[in-house]
ROGUPA-580716 format. One record per atom (N, C-alpha, C, CB): residue in one letter; x, y, z; atom name. Coordinates in steps of 0.1 Angstrom, whole numbers, always signed. Glycine has a CB too. Layout:
BEGIN
 type     x     y     z atom
    A     X     Y     Z   CA
...
This chain:
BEGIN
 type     x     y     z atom
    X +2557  +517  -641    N
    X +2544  +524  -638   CA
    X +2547  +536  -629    C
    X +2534  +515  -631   CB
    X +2544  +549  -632    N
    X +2544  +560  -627   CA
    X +2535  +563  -624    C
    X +2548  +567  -632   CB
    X +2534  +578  -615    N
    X +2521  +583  -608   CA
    X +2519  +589  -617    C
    X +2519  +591  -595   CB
    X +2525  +597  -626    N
    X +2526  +608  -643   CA
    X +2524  +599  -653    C
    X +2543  +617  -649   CB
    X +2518  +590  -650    N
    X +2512  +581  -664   CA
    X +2503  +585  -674    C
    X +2506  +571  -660   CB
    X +2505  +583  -688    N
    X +2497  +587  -697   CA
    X +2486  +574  -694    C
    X +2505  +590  -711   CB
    X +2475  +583  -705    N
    X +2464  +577  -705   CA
    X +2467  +565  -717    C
    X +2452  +588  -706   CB
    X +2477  +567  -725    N
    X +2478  +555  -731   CA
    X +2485  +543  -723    C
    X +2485  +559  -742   CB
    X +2489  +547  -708    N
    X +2493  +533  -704   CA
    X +2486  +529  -701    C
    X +2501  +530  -696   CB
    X +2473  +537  -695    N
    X +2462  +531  -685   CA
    X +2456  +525  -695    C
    X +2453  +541  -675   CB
    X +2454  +529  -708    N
    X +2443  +518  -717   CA
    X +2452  +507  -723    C
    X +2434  +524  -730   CB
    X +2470  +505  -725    N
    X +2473  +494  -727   CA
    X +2473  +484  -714    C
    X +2484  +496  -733   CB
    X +2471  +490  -700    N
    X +2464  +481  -692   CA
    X +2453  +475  -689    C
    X +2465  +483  -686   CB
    X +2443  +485  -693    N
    X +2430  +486  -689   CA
    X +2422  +474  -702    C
    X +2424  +503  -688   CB
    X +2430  +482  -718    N
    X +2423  +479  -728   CA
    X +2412  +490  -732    C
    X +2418  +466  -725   CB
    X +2413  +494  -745    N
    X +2408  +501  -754   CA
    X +2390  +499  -755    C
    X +2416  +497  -767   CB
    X +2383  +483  -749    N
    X +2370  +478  -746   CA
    X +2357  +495  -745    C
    X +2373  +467  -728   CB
    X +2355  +496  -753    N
    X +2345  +510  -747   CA
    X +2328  +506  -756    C
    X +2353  +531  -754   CB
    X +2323  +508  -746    N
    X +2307  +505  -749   CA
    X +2295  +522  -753    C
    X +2300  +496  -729   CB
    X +2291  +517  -764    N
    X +2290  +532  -772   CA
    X +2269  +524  -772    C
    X +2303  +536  -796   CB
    X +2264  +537  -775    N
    X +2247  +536  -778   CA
    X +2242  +546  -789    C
    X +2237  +542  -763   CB
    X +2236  +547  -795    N
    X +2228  +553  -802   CA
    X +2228  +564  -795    C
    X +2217  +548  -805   CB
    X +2224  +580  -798    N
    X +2215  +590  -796   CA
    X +2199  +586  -799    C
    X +2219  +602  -805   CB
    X +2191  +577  -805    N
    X +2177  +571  -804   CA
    X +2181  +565  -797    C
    X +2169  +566  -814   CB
    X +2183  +558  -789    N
    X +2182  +546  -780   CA
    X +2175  +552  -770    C
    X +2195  +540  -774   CB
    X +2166  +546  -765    N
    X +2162  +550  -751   CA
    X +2171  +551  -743    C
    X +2153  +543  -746   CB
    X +2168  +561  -730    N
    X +2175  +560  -717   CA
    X +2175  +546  -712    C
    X +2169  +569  -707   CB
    X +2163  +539  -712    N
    X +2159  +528  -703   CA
    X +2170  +519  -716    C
    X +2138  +525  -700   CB
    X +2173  +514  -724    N
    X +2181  +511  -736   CA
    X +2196  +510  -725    C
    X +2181  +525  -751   CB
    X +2195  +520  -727    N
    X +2216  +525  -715   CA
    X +2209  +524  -703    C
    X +2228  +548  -715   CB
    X +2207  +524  -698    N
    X +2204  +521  -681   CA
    X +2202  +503  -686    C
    X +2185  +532  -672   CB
    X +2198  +499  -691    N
    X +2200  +486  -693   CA
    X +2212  +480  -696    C
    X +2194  +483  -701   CB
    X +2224  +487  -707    N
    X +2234  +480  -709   CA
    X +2244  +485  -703    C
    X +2237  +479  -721   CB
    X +2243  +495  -695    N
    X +2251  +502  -682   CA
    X +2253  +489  -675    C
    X +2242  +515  -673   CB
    X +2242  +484  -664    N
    X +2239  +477  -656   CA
    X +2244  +464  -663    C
    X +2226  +479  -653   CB
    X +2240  +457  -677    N
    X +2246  +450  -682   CA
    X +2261  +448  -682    C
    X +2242  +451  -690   CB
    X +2269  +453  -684    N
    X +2281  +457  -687   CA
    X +2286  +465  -671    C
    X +2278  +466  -702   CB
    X +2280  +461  -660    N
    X +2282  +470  -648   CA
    X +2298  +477  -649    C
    X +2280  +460  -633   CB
    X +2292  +488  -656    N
    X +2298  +505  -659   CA
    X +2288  +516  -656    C
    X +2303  +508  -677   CB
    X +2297  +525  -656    N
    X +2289  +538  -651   CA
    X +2285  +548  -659    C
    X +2297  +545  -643   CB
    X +2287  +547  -675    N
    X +2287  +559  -684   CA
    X +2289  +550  -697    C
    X +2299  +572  -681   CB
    X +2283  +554  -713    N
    X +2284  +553  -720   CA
    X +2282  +561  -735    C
    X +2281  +546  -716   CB
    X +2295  +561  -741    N
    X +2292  +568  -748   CA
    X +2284  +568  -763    C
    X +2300  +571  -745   CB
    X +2279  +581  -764    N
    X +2267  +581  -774   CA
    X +2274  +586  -786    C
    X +2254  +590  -769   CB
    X +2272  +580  -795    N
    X +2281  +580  -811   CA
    X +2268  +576  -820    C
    X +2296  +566  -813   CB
    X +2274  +585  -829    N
    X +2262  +583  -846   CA
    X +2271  +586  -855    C
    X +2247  +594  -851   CB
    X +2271  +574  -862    N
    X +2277  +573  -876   CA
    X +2293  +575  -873    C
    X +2270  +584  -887   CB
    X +2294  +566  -860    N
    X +2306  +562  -859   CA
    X +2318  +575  -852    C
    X +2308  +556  -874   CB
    X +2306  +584  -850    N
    X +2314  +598  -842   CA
    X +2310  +597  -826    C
    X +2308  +615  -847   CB
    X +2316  +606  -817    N
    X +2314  +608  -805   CA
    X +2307  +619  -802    C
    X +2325  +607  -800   CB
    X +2294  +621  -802    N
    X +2283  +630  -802   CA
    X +2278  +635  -783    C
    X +2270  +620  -811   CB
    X +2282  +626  -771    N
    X +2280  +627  -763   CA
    X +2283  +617  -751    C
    X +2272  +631  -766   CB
    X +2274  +617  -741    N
    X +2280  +607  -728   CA
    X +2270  +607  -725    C
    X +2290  +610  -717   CB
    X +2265  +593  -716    N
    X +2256  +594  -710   CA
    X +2257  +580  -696    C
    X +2245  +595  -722   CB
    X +2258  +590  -688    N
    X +2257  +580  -673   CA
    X +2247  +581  -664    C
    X +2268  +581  -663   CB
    X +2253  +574  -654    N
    X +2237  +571  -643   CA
    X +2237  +581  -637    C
    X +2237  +559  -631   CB
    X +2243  +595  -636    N
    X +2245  +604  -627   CA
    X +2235  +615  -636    C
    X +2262  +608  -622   CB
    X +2230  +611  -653    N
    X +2226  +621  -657   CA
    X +2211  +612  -659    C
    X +2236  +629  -670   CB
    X +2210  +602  -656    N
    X +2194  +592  -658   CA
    X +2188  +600  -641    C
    X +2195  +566  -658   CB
    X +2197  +597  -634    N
    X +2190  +604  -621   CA
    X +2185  +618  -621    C
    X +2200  +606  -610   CB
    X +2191  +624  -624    N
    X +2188  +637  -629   CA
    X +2180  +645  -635    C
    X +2192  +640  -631   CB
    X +2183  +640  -651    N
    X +2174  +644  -662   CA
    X +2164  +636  -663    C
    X +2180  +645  -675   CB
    X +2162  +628  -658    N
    X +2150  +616  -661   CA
    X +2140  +617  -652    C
    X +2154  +602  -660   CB
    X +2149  +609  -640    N
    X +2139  +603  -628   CA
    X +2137  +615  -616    C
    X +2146  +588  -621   CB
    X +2143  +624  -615    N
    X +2142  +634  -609   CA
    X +2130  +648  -614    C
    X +2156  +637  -607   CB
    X +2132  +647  -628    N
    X +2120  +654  -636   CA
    X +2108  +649  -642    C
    X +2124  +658  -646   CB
    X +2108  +634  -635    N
    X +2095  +622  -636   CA
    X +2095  +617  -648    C
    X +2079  +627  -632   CB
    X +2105  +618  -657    N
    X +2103  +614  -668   CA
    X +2100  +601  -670    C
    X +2111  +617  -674   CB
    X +2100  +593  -683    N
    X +2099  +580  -686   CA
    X +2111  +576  -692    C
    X +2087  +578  -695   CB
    X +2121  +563  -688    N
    X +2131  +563  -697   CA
    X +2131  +555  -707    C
    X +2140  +563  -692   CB
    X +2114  +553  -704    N
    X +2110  +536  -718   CA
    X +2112  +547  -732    C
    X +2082  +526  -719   CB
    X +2100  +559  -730    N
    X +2099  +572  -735   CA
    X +2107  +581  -736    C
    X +2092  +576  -729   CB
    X +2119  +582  -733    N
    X +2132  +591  -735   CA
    X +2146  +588  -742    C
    X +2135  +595  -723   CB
    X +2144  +592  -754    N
    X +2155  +591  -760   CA
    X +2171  +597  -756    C
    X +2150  +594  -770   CB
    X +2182  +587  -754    N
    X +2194  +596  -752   CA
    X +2194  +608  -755    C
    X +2205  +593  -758   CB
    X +2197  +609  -768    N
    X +2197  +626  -773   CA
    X +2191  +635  -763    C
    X +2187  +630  -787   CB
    X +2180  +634  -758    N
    X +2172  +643  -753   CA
    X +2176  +645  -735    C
    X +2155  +638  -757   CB
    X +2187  +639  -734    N
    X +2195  +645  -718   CA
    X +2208  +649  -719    C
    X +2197  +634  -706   CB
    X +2214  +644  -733    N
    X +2231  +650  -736   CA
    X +2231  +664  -735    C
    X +2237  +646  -751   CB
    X +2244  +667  -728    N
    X +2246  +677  -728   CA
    X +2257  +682  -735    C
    X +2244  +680  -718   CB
    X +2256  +696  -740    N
    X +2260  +703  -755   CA
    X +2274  +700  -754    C
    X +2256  +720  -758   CB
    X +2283  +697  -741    N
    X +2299  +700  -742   CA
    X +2299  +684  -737    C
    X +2308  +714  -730   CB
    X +2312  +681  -746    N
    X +2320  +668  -744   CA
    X +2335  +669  -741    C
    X +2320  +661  -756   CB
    X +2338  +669  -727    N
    X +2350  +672  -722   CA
    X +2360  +660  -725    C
    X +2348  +676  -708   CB
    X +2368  +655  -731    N
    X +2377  +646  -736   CA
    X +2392  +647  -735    C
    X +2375  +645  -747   CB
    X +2398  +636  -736    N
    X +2415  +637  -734   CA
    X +2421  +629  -748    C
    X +2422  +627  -716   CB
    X +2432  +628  -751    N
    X +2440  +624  -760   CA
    X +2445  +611  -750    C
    X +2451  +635  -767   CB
    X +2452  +603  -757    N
    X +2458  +590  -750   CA
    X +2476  +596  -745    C
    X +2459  +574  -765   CB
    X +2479  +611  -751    N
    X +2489  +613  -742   CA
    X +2491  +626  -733    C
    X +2498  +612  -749   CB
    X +2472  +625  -727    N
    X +2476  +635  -712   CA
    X +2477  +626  -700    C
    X +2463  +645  -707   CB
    X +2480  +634  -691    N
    X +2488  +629  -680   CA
    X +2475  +620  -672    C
    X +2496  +645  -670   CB
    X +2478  +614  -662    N
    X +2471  +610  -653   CA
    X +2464  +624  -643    C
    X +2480  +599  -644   CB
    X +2475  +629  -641    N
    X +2471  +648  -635   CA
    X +2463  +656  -642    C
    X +2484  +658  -635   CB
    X +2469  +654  -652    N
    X +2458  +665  -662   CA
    X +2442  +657  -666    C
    X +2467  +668  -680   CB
    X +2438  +649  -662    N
    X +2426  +643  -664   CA
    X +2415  +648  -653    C
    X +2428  +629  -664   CB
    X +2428  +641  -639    N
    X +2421  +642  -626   CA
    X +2417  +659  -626    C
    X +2434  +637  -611   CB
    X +2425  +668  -632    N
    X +2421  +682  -629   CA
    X +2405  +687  -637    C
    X +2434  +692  -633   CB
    X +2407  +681  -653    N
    X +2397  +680  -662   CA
    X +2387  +677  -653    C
    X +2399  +669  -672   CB
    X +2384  +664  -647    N
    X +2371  +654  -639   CA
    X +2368  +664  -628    C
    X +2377  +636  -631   CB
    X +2379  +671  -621    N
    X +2374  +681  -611   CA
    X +2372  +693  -614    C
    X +2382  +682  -601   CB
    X +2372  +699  -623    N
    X +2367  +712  -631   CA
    X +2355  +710  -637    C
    X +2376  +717  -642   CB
    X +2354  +702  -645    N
    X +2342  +698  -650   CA
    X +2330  +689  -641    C
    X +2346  +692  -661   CB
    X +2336  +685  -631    N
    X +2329  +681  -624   CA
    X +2316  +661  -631    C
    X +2323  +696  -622   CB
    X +2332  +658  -638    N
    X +2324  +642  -644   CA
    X +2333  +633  -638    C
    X +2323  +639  -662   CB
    X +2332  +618  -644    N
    X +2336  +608  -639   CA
    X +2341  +599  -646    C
    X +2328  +604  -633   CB
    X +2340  +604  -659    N
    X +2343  +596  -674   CA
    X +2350  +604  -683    C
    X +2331  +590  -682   CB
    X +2359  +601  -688    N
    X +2366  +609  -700   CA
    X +2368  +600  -713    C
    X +2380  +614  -695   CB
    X +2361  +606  -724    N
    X +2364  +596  -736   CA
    X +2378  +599  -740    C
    X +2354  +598  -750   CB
    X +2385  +592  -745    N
    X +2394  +591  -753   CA
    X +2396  +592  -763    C
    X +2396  +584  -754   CB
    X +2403  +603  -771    N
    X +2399  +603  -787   CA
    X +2415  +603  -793    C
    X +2389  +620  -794   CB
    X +2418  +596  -806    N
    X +2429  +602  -807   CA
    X +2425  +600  -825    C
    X +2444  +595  -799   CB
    X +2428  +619  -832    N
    X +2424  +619  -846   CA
    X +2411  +617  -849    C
    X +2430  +611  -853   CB
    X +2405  +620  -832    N
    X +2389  +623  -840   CA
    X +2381  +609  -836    C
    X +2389  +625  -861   CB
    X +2389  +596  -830    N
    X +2383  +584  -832   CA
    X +2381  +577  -814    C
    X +2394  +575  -844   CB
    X +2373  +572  -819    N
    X +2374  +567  -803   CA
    X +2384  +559  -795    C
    X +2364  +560  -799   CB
    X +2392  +561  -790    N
    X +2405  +554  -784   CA
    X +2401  +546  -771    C
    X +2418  +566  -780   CB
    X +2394  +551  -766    N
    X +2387  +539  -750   CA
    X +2379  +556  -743    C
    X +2408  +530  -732   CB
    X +2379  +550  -735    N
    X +2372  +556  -717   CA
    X +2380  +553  -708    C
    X +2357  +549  -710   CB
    X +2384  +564  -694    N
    X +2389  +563  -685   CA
    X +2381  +569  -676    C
    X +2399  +567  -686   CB
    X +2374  +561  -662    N
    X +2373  +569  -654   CA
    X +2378  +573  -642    C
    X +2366  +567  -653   CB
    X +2368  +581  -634    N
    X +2380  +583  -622   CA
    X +2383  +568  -614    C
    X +2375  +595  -607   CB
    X +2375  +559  -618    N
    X +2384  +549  -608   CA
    X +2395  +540  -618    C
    X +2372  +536  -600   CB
    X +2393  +543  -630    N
    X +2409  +542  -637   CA
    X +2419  +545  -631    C
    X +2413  +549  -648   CB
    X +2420  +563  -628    N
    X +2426  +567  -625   CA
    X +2433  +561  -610    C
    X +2421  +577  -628   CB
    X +2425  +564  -600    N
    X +2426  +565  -588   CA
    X +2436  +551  -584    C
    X +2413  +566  -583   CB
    X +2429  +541  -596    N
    X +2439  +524  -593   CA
    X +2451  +526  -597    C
    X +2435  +508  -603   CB
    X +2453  +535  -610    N
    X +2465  +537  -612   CA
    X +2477  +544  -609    C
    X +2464  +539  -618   CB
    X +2473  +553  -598    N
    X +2477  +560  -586   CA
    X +2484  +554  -577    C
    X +2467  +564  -580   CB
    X +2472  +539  -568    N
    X +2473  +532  -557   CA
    X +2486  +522  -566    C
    X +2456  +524  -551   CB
    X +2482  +517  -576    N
    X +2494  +510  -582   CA
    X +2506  +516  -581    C
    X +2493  +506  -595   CB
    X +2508  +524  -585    N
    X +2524  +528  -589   CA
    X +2532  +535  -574    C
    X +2524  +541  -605   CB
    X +2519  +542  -564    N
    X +2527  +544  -552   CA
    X +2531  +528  -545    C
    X +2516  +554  -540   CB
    X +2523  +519  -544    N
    X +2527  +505  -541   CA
    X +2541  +501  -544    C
    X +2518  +496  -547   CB
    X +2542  +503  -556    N
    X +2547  +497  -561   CA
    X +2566  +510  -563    C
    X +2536  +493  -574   CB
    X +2564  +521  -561    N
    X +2569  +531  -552   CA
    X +2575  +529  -543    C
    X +2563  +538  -547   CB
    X +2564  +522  -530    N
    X +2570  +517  -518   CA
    X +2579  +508  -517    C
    X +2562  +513  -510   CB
    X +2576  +498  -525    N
    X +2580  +482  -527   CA
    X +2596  +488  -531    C
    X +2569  +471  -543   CB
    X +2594  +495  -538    N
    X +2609  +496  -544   CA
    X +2617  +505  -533    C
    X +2609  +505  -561   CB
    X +2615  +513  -528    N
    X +2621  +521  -518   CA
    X +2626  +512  -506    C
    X +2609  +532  -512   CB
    X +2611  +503  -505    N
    X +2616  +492  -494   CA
    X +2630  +483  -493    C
    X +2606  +482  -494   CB
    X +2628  +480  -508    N
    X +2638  +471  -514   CA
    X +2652  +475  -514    C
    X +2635  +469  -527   CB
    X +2654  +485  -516    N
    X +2661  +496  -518   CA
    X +2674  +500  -506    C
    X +2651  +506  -519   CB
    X +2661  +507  -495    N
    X +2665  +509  -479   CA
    X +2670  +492  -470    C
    X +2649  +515  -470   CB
    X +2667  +484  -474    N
    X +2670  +471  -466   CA
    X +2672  +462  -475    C
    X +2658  +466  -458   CB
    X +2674  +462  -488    N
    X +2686  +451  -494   CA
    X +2677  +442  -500    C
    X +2697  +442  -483   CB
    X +2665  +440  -495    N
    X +2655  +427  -497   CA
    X +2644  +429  -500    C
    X +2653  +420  -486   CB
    X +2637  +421  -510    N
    X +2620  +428  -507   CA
    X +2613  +423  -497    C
    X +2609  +424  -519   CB
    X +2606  +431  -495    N
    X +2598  +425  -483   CA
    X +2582  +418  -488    C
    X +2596  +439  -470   CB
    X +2577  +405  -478    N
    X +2570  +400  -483   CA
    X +2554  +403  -487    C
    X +2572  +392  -475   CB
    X +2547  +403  -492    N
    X +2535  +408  -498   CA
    X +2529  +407  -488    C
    X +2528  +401  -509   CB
    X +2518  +418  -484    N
    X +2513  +417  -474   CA
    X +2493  +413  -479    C
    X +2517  +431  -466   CB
């Protein structure tokens, strides 16, 4: 495990598992299987494509902040027009820069057009804390002959 990890390692760890909705579904629909499924974002697909995203950072916003109804609001009608995405072989770096430019928290996965998983930033961030740990562990091991005990 490296800190330059592709995103295909993080989903042969994580797993490929990604939770998709309708564009008709209501908001209140995904705010339900969000919470169900306690995740942060889901993505919105028709006819088996990746048409958009939709998380709790955009129900706050487009919804409940503009008084809407989300019994009454269909997905479609808060997606927004750009779908910022990675392949399964960008970096762990090149994501984190993606998420901070664009300013999101979820990146779909596509590879050939198809849906390969979701990563978010707290994918990322574990996969970070892992491999410096695990960094240390080896350095430790290394400098003093021995591993040292788990703390």
């Amino acid at each position: 495990m490296t800190p330059v990890g592709t995103i295909r390692e993080i989903l042969g760890h994580k797993g490929p598992a990604t939770w998709t909705i309708s564009p008709d579904a209501t908001v209140f629909d995904a705010i339900q299987l969000m919470a169900d499924k306690n995740i942060g974002a889901l993505l919105v697909t028709k006819d088996g494509k990746l048409v958009g995203i939709i998380s709790e950072r955009d129900y706050t916003r487009k919804v409940v902040l503009k008084g809407r109804s989300s019994k009454d609001t269909p997905v479609r009608d808060i997606l927004s027009g750009v779908i910022v995405h990675v392949t399964p072989e960008h970096t762990v770096d090149e994501c984190l820069r993606l998420m901070t430019e664009h300013r999101v928290r979820h990146l779909p996965v596509l590879e050939a057009e198809k849906i390969a998983g979701v990563v978010s930033i707290g994918d990322l961030v574990n996969w970070i804390i892992t491999a410096q740990s695990s960094t240390i562990h080896q350095l430790q091991t290394y400098i003093t002959g021995y591993p040292t005990p788990p703390s």
